[in-house]
Every structure is written in structure tokens, then in C-alpha cells.
C-alpha positions as CSV (number, residue, x, y, z in Angstrom):
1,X,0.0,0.0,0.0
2,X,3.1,2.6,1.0
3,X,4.4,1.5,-2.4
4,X,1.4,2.9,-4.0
5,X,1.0,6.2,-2.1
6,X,4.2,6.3,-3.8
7,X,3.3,5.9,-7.2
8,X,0.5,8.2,-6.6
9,X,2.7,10.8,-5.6
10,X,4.8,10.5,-8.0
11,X,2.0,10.9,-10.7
12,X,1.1,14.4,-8.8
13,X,5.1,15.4,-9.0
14,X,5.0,14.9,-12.8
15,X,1.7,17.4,-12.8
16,X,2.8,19.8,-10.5
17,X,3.9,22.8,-12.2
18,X,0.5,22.9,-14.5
19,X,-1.1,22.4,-10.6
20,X,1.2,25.3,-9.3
21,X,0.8,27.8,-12.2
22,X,-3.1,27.5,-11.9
23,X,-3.2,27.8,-8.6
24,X,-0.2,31.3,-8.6
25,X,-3.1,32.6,-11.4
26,X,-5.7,32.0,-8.8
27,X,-3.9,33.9,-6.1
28,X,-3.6,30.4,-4.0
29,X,0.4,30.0,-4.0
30,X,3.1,32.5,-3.1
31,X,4.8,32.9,-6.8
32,X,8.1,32.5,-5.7
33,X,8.1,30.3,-2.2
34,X,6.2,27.7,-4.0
35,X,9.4,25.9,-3.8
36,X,9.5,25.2,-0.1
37,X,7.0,22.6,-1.2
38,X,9.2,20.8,-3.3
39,X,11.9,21.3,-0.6
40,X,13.9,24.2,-1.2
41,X,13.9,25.9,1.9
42,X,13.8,29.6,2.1
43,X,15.1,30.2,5.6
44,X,18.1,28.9,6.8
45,X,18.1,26.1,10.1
46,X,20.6,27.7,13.2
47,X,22.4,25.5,15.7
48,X,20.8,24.3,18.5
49,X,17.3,22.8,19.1
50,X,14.5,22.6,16.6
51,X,11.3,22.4,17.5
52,X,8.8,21.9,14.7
53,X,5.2,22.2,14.5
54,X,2.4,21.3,11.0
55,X,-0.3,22.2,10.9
56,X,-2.7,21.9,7.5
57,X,-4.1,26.5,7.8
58,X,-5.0,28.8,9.2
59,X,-7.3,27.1,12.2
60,X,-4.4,24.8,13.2
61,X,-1.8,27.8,12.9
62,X,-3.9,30.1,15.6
63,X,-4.4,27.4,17.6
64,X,-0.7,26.8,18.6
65,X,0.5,30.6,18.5
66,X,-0.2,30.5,22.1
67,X,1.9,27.7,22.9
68,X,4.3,28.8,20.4
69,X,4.6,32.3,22.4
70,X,5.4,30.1,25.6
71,X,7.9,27.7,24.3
72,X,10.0,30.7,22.6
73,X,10.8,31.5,26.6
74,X,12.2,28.4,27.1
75,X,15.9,29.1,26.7
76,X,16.8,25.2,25.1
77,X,14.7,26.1,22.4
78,X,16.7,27.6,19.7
79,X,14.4,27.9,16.8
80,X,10.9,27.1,16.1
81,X,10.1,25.7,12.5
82,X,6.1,25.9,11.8
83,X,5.0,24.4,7.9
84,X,1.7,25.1,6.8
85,X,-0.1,23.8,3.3
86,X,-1.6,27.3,2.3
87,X,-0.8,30.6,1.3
88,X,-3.4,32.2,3.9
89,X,-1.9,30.6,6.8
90,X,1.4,32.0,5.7
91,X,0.5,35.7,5.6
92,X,-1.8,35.2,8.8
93,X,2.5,34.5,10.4
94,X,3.1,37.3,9.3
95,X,1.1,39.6,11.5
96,X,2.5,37.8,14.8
97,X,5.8,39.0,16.0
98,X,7.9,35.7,16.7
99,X,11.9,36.0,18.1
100,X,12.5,32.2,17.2
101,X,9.9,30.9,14.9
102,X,10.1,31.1,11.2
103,X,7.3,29.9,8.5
104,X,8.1,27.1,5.5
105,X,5.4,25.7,3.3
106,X,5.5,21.5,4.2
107,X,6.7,19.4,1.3
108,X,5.2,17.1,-1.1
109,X,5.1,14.1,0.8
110,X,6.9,12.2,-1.3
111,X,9.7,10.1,0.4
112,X,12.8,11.5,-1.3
113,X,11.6,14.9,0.0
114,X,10.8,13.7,3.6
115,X,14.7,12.7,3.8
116,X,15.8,15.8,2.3
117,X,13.6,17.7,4.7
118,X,14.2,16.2,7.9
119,X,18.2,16.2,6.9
120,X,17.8,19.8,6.3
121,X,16.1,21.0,9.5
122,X,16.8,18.0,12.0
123,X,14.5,18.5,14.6
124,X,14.1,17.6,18.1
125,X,10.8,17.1,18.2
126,X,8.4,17.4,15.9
127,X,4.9,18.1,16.5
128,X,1.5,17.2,13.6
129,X,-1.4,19.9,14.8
130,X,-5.1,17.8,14.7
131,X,-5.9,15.8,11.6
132,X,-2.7,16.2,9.6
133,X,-1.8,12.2,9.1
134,X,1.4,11.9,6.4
135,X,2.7,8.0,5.6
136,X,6.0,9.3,3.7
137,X,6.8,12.0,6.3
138,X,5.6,9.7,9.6
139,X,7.8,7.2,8.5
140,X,11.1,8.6,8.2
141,X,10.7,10.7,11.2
142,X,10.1,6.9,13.2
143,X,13.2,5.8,10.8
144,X,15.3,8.7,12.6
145,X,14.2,8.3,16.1
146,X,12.7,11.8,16.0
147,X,9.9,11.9,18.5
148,X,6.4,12.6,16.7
149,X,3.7,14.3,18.9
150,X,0.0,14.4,17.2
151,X,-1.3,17.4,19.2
152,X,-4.8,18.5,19.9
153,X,-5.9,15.6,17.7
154,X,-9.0,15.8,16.0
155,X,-10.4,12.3,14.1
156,X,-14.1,12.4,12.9
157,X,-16.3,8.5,12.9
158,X,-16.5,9.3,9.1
159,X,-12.4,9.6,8.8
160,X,-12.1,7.1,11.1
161,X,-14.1,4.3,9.1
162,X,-12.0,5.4,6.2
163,X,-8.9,4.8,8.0
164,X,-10.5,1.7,9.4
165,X,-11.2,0.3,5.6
166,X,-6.9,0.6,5.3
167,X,-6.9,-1.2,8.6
168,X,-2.9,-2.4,7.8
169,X,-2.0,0.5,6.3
170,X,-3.2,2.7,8.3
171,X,-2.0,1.1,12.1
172,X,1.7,0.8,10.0
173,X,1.2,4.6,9.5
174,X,-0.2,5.9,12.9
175,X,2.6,3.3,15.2
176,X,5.3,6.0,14.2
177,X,3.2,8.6,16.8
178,X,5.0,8.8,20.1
179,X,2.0,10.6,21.7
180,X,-1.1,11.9,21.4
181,X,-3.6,14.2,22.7
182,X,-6.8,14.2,21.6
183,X,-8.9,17.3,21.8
184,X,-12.1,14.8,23.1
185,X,-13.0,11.9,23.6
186,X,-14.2,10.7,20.6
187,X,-10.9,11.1,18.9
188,X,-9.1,9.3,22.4
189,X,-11.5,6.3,21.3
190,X,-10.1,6.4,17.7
191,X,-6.8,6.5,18.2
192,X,-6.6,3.8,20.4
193,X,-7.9,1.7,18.0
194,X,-5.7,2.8,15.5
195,X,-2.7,1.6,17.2
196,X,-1.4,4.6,19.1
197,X,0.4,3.2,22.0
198,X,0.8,6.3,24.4
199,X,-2.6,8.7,24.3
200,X,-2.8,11.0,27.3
201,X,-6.1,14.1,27.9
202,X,-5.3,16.9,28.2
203,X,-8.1,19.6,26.3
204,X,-8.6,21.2,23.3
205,X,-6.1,23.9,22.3
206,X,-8.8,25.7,20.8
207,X,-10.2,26.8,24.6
208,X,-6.5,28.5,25.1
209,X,-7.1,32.3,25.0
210,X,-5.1,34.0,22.1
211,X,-3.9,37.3,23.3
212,X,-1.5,38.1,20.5
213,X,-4.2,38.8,18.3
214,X,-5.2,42.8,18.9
215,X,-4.3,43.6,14.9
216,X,-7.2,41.5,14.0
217,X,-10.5,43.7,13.8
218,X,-12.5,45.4,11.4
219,X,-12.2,48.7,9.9
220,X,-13.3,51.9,11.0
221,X,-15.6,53.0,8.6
222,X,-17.3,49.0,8.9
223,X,-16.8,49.2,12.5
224,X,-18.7,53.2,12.5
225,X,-21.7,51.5,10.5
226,X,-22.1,48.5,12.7
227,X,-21.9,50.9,15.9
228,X,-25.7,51.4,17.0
229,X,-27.3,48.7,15.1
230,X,-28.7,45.8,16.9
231,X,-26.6,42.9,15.5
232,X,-26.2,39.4,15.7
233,X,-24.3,36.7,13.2
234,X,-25.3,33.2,11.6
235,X,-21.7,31.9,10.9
236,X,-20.0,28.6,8.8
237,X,-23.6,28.4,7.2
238,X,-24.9,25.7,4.9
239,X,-27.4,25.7,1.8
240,X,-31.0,26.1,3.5
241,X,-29.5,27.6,7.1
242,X,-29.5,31.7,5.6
243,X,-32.7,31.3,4.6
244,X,-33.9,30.4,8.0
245,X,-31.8,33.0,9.2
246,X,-32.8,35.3,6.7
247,X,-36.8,35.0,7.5
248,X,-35.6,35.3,11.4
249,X,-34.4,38.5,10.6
250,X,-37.8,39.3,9.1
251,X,-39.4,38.5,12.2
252,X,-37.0,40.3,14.2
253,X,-37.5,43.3,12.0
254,X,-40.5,43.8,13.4
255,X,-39.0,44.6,16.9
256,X,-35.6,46.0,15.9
257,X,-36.0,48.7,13.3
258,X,-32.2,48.7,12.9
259,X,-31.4,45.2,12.8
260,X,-28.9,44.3,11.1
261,X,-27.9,40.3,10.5
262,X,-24.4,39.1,9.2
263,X,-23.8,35.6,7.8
264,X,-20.9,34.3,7.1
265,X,-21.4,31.1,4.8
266,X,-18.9,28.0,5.1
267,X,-18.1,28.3,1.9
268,X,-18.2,31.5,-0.2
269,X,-18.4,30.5,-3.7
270,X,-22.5,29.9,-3.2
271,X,-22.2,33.4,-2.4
272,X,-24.5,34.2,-5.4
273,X,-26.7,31.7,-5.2
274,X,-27.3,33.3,-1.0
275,X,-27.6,36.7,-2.7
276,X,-30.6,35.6,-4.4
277,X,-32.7,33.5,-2.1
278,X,-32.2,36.9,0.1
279,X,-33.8,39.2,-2.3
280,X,-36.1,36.8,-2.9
281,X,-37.3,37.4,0.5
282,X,-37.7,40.9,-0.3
283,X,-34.2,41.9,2.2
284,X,-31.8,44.1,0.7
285,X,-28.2,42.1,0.9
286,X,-25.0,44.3,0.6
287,X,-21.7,41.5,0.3
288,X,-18.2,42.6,1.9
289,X,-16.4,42.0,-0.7
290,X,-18.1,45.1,-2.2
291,X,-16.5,47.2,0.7
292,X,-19.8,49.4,1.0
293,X,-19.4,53.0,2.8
294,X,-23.1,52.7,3.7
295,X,-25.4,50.3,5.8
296,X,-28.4,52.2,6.3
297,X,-30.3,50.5,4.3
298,X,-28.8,47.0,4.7
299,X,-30.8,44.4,6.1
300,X,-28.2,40.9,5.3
301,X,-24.3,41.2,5.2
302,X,-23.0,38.6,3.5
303,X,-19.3,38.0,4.4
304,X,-17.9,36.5,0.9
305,X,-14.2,36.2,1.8
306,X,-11.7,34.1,4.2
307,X,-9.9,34.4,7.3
308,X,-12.3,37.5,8.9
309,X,-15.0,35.5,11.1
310,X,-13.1,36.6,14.5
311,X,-13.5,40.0,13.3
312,X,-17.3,39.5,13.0
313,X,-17.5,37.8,16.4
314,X,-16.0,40.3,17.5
315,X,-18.9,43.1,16.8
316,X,-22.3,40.7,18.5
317,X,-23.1,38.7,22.0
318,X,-24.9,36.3,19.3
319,X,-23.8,33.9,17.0
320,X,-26.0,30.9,15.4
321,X,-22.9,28.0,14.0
322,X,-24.5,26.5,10.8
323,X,-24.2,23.2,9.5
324,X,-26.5,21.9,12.7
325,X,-30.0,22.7,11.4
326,X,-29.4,21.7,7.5
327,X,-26.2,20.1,7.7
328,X,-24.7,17.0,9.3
329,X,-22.0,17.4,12.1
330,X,-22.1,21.0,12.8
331,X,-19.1,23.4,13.6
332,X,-16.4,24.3,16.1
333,X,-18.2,26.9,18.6
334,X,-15.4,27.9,20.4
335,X,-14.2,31.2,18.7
336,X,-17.1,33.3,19.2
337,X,-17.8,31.4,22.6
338,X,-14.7,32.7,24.1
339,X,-15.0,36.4,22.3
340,X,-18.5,36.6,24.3
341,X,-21.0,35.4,22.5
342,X,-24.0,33.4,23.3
343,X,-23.8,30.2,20.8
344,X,-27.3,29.3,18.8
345,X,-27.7,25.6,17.0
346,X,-29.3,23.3,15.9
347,X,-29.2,19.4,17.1
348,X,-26.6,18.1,14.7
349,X,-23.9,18.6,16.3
350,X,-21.8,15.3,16.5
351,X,-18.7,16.5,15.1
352,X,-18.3,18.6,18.2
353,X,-19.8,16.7,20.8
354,X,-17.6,17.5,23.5
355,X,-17.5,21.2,23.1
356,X,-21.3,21.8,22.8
357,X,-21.3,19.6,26.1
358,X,-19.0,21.9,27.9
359,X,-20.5,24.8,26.5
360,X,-23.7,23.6,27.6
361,X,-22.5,22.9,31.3
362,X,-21.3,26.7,31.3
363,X,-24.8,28.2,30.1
364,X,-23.6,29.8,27.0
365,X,-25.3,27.5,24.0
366,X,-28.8,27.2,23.6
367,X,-30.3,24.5,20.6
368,X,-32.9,26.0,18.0
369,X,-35.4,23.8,16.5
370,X,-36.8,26.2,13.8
371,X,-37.3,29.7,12.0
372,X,-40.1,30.8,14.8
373,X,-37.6,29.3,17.7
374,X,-34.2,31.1,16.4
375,X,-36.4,34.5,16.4
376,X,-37.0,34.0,19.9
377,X,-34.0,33.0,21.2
378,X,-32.7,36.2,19.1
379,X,-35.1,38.3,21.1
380,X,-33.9,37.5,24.0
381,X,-30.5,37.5,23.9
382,X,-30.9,41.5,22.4
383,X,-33.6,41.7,25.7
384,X,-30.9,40.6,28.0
385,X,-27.3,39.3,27.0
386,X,-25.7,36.5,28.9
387,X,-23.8,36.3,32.2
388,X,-19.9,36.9,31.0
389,X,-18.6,35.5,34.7
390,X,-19.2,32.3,32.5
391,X,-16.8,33.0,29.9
392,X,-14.2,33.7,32.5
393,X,-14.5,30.1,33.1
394,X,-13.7,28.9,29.6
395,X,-10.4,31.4,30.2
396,X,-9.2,29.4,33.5
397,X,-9.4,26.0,31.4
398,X,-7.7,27.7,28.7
399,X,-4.9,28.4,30.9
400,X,-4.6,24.9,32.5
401,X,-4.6,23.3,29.3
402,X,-1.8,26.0,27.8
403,X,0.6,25.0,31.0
404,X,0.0,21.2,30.7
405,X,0.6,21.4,27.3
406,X,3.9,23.7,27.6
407,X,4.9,21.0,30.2
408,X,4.7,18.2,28.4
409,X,6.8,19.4,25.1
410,X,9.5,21.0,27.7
411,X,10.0,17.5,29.6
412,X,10.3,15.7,26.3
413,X,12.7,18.4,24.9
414,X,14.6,17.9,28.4
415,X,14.4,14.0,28.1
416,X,16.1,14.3,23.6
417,X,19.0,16.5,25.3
418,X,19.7,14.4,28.1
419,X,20.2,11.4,25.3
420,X,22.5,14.0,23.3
């Protein structure tokens, strides 16, 4: 089976550069750092220890920079070496201001290029952020006795049944981890049964408060038209959710002359297909991308780009997560949860169990049922906002979780230089 990830590789080598030039024409890749992919690094590796982190974007990226922040104190660590897959996670590093940590794209993983990398940077530890699962790199970091953490692990029952229909293949890949910690305890489950030895709890990175973040917010002239309305946020939509949201807001309107209601769809290219079932409801729609000067008049923003949902959250005490009334599994909560916000969704939720259960037990989620249920709930939250002592809660596990985590990767580093 390894022999044929191979092969399969290889047949995506031979087609890269038509893959690369469409995506540079497309604004996904950097046009000249593309090559860190094929493993020609742009930074160079100093002496000392290397501790390096993956993660697949953006999500994985923010969840670490706390930790990241921490470990840079820590005086035997003399670089930190974090790969990403896409250009948006890349200029998100940009905006944080790192002493020791540098950015690389992560290479093909072909097995030619995981030698080449691992030769080049030598790490002491290296650490794979949630789902990202690599035969070709995995295996020659076992093959160099380089300790493999998978941090903050996240596996779904519908990757795990694919996994489980590679059942040799995929125990031979996931025996190279030394440890892992699942963010719940659906993943713990999984990887147990996938042959990882040494799983240990810990939390979800996701509850650790980022407060390196201040530069990310909206602009003034957005921030001047949103100040005064009454204004709450349907966010990581599905096809059927903004329409319910969209006749909430009709309902609302009723109430709140100057409501105004932002959704963020989960995936932006239906963003004309939205537009539509919006007017069709008689609501006039103004999308972000359009940079408007003027919201009077604006019933629906529709948020039609990437990467500025915290912004949003930042701006209402009420946020409906999509994907649980239409769709299957729902989304991660968190963000907006720990900005403030009351959390609104539906029942389908499984995907995120856990967090909707802790959530729950801290009084800050409630479940909507349908169009005349969400307007309530709306109504009431604008009436009277929640209790923030409870968020302060989510900040004190946060913290906990951050130190245990900090711990862990600062024994092991201790542990690799005692063997040295």
C-alpha cells in the first residue's frame, strides 16, 4: 500500500507545475516560495534545538500561536520551524511577531523529499497539529528516532471508518506517533484503535485564549456602520440555514428597526446563489467583498471572503454555527464562545460533541429547533445578554490546558538532550 502512495505521488510530482501555475493565477500560491513545497527551503536552520510544528491552515496555525509564544521563553529552544499547506496561513504569520519561529510551506510528501527535509532542518521534536496524518513523512521521522507528537488531535467516525477500511495501512502509518492528545474523547477512542500506544487528555487547544491577536479587527468605517445597530451573526452556514436565518431577521424586524444580521457562509463560492434566495425574500443584501461605505439601508451582510470571522465575532453577544439545522455534524463553537458570544444551534452537532457539552454545562449554548424558535432566542439575547462570569471560566481551562501542554513538550525536549 506505501508502495502505491508512492506511485500516486509521484503521478502528482509529474503534474505539478501545471497544478502550481493555476493555482499562482488563482492567487492560492506564493509565486516565488512555492518551492519550499518541493523542498527548497527559504530560511536557513541555526544551531541548536529545533522544534517543529504542522499544521494543514490557518485554524491549526492560531491554535498553537499561544503555545508557540510560551515555548520561545524556554531558553533550550533555539528555533521554532512551523510548515503550513496554504498561502493564507502563511500571511496570517506574518502579522504575529515571533523571536524564534520562522514559516516554511510543508513538502510534497513524497519520500525522497521527507529525507531531504528532515536532513535539512533535523529536529528535536516534531509536532502534527489535529488531523494532519502523512505516511512518507511519519515514517522517516520513526526511521530517525525523531519523537512525533499528534497534538490537539482531531479524528471524525467518518475519517475514522476510512482509516479503518486501510486497517494495515493505516495502524503501520499511525505506530510511528510517540503521543497523542486528543482534543475529546471521541478522537481518544479512535486513536486507540488505530494503534497509538501512548494517548494521554489533556483539552482542546482551541479553549487557550489568544492574546496576541489585537491587529485582527475590522475597519473603521465598517466598525462606525455596525456601531448602534442591533446585531447578531449566523456563521459557517450551509445551503438552507440563511434562509432560516434570513426569515428570522424578518421576524426580528419587526421589533428592531435597525437590525442588522451578518452571515458568514462556510463556503463563499455559493455566495451568489445566497444573494438571491435573500432578495427573494424581499431583504436588501450588501456582500463585503463590495467594501460598501453605507449600511443604512442593509438588512443581510453577507461575508464573501476568508480568514475575517473573529473579526465579526468580535462586533455581537450572538452567534447561530451552521451546519447543525441543514447540515450533518455541525461546527467548532469555540471562537465566538470565548469572544463573548452566546452560541445558537441546531441538534446536529456530533462532530463537536464535546465542546457543545461543555458549552452547555457553562450556560452559553442554547439548541434552535426552527425559523419561529431562532427568532425568539434572538429576542432574547438582544432583551438581555448572557452572564460573561461564564466566559471567564472557559479562560481558566484555557490556561490549564496551555501549562499542561507547555509542560509536556519542555519535559520531552529535556528527556532528547539528556540522550545527546
Amino acid at each position: 500500500m506505501f508502495f502505491l502512495y508512492q506511485i500516486l505521488i509521484i503521478i502528482l510530482l509529474v503534474f505539478s507545475p501545471l497544478i502550481i501555475l493555476n493555482r499562482i493565477l488563482k492567487k492560492k500560491e506564493d509565486p516565488t516560495r512555492f518551492k519550499e513545497k518541493f523542498c527548497i527551503p527559504s530560511k536557513k536552520r541555526v544551531t541548536g534545538n529545533l522544534i517543529w510544528f504542522h499544521g494543514a491552515s490557518v485554524g491549526e496555525f492560531l491554535s498553537i500561536v499561544p503555545l508557540v509564544y510560551e515555548l520561545e521563553k524556554n531558553k533550550s529552544i533555539h528555533q521554532i520551524l512551523i510548515t503550513s499547506s496554504t498561502l493564507s496561513s502563511a500571511q496570517i504569520f506574518k502579522k504575529y511577531k515571533f523571536k524564534k519561529t520562522i514559516h516554511q510551506f510543508f513538502p510534497i510528501d513524497w519520500i525522497f523529499y521527507s529525507y531531504k527535509f528532515l536532513n535539512y532542518w533535523k529536529p528535536t521534536i516534531t509536532i502534527f497539529i489535529e488531523s494532519e496524518i502523512w505516511p512518507s513523512i511519519y515514517k522517516v521521522i520513526n526511521k530517525k528516532n525523531i519523537p512525533l507528537l499528534l497534538l490537539n488531535a482531531r479524528i471524525t467516525k467518518k475519517t475514522f471508518n476510512k482509516w479503518q477500511r486501510i486497517k494495515y495501512f493505516s495502524h503501520s502509518i499511525f505506530k510511528n506517533i510517540s503521543k497523542a492528545y486528543p482534543q475529546n474523547n471521541e478522537t481518544y477512542k479512535y486513536l486507540k484503535k488505530l494503534n497509538v500506544s501512548n494517548v494521554k487528555k489533556i483539552g482542546n487547544l482551541k479553549l487557550v485564549n489568544n492574546g496576541h491577536d489585537s491587529f485582527i479587527k475590522l475597519n473603521k468605517n465598517l466598525l462606525k456602520n455596525l456601531n448602534g445597530r442591533n446585531v447578531w451573526c449566523a456563521s459557517s452556514t450551509h445551503p438552507g440555514e440563511e434562509i432560516i436565518c434570513s426569515k428570522a431577521h424578518i421576524n426580528l424586524k419587526k421589533r428592531y428597526k435597525n437590525l442588522l444580521t451578518i452571515i458568514i457562509p462556510r463556503h463563499i463560492h455559493r455566495a451568489g446563489r445566497i444573494v438571491q434566495e435573500i432578495k427573494n425574500l424581499k431583504l436588501n443584501v450588501v456582500l463585503h467583498s463590495s467594501h460598501p461605505n453605507n449600511l443604512r439601508d442593509t438588512d443581510v451582510y453577507l461575508v464573501d471572503t476568508y480568514g475575517e470571522t473573529k473579526k465579526f465575532y468580535q462586533s455581537t453577544n450572538i452567534v447561530f454555527m451552521g451546519k447543525s439545522l441543514t447540515g450533518n455534524g455541525g461546527q467548532n463553537p469555540l471562537e465566538p464562545a470565548m469572544l463573548g458570544a452566546t452560541i445558537l444551534h441546531g441538534r446536529n452537532i456530533d462532530n463537536f460533541r464535546d465542546t457543545y457539552k461543555l458549552l452547555n454545562k457553562l450556560k452559553i449554548t442554547k439548541v434552535v429547533k426552527n425559523t419561529n424558535h431562532l427568532t425568539d432566542l434572538v429576542n432574547k439575547l438582544m432583551i438581555r445578554p448572557n452572564d460573561k462570569k461564564n466566559y471567564l471560566k472557559i479562560e481558566k481551562i484555557g490556561k490549564k490546558i496551555l501549562n499542561e501542554t507547555k509542560d509536556e513538550i519542555n519535559n520531552l525536549l529535556n528527556n532528547e538532550i539528556k540522550k545527546t
